[in-house]
VEXKEDO-894645 format. One record per residue (C-alpha): residue number from 1; x, y, z; residue in three letters. Coordinates in nm, 3 decimals. Last residue first. Example, Ala and Ser with C-alpha at 12.3 -4.5 7.8 and 13.67 -1.06 7.14 Angstrom:
REM VEXKEDO-894645
num:2 | xx:1.367 | yy:-0.106 | zz:0.714 | residu:SER
num:1 | xx:1.230 | yy:-0.450 | zz:0.780 | residu:ALA
***
This chain:
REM VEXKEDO-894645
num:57 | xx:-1.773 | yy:4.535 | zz:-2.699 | residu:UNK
num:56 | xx:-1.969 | yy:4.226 | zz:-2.525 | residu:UNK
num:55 | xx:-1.762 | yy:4.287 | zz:-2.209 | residu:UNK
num:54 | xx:-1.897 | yy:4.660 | zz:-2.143 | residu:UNK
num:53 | xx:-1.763 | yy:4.721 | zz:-1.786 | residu:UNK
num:52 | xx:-1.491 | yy:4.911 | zz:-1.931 | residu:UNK
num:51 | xx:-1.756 | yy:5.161 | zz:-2.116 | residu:UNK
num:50 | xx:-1.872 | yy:5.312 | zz:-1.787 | residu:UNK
num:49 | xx:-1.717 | yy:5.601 | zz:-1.805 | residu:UNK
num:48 | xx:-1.809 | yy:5.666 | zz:-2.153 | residu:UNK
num:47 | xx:-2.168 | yy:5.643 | zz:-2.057 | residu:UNK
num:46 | xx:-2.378 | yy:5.453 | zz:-2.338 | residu:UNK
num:45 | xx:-2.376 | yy:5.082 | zz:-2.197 | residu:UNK
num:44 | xx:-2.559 | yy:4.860 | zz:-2.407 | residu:UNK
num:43 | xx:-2.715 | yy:4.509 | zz:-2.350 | residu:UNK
num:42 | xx:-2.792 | yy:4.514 | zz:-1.926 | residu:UNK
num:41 | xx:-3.006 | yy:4.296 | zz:-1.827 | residu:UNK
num:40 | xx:-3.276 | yy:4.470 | zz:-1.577 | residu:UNK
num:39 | xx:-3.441 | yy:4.316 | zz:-1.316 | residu:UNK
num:38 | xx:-3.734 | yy:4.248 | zz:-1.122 | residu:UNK
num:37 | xx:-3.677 | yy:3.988 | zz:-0.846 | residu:UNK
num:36 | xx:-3.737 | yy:3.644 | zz:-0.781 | residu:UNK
num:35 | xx:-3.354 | yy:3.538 | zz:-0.720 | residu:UNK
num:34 | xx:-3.325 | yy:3.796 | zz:-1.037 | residu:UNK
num:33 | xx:-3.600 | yy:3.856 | zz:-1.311 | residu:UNK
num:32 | xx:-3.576 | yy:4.000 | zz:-1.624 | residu:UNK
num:31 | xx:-3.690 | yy:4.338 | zz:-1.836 | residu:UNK
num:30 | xx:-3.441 | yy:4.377 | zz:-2.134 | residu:UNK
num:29 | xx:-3.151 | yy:4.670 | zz:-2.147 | residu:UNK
num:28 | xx:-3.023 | yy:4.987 | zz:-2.245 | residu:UNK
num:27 | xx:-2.780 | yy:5.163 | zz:-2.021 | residu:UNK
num:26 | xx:-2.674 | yy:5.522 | zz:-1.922 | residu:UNK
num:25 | xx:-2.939 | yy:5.814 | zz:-2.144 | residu:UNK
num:24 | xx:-2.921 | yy:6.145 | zz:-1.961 | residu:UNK
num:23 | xx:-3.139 | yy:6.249 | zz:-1.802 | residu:UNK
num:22 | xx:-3.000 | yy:6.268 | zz:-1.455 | residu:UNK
num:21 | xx:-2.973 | yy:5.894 | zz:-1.482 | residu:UNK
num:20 | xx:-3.171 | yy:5.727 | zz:-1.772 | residu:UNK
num:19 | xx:-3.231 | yy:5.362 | zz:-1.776 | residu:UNK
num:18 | xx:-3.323 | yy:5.271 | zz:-2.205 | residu:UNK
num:17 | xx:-3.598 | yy:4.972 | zz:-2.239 | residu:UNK
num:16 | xx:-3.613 | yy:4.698 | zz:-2.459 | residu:UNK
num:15 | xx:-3.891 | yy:4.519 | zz:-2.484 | residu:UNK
num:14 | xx:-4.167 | yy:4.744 | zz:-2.474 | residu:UNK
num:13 | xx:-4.369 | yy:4.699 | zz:-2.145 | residu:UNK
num:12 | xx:-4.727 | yy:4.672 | zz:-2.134 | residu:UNK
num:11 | xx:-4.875 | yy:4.615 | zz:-1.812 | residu:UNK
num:10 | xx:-5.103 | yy:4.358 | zz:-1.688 | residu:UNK
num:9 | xx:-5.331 | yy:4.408 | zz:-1.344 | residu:UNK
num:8 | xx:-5.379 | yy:4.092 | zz:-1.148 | residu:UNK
num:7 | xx:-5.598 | yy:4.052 | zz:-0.845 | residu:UNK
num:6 | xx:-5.486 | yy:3.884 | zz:-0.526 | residu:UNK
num:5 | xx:-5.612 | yy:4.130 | zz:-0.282 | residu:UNK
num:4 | xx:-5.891 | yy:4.332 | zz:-0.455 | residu:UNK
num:3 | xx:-5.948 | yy:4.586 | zz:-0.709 | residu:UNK
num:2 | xx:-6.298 | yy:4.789 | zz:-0.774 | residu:UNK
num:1 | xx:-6.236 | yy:4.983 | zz:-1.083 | residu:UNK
***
């Protein structure tokens, strides 16, 4: 594969994705962007402790 400045390489991503800390399962969410930034919008929050922060539930 001979790559060069300004090339493009796609990905597939699913569309909703789970974020994991110490595995163990924390958010699930959609790929976005952010003041031109990859980001993550949160939809679910598993954690108990985090449950608060959950204003759609």
């Amino acid at each position: 594969m001979n790559l060069k400045k300004g090339d493009v390489i796609s990905l597939d991503k699913p569309d909703v994705i789970q974020v994991y800390s110490d595995g163990h399962p924390v958010f699930s969410g959609r790929y976005g962007l952010l003041n031109k930034q990859l980001a993550i919008k949160i939809d679910d929050i598993f954690a108990p402790s985090l449950l608060p922060f959950n204003k759609a539930k």
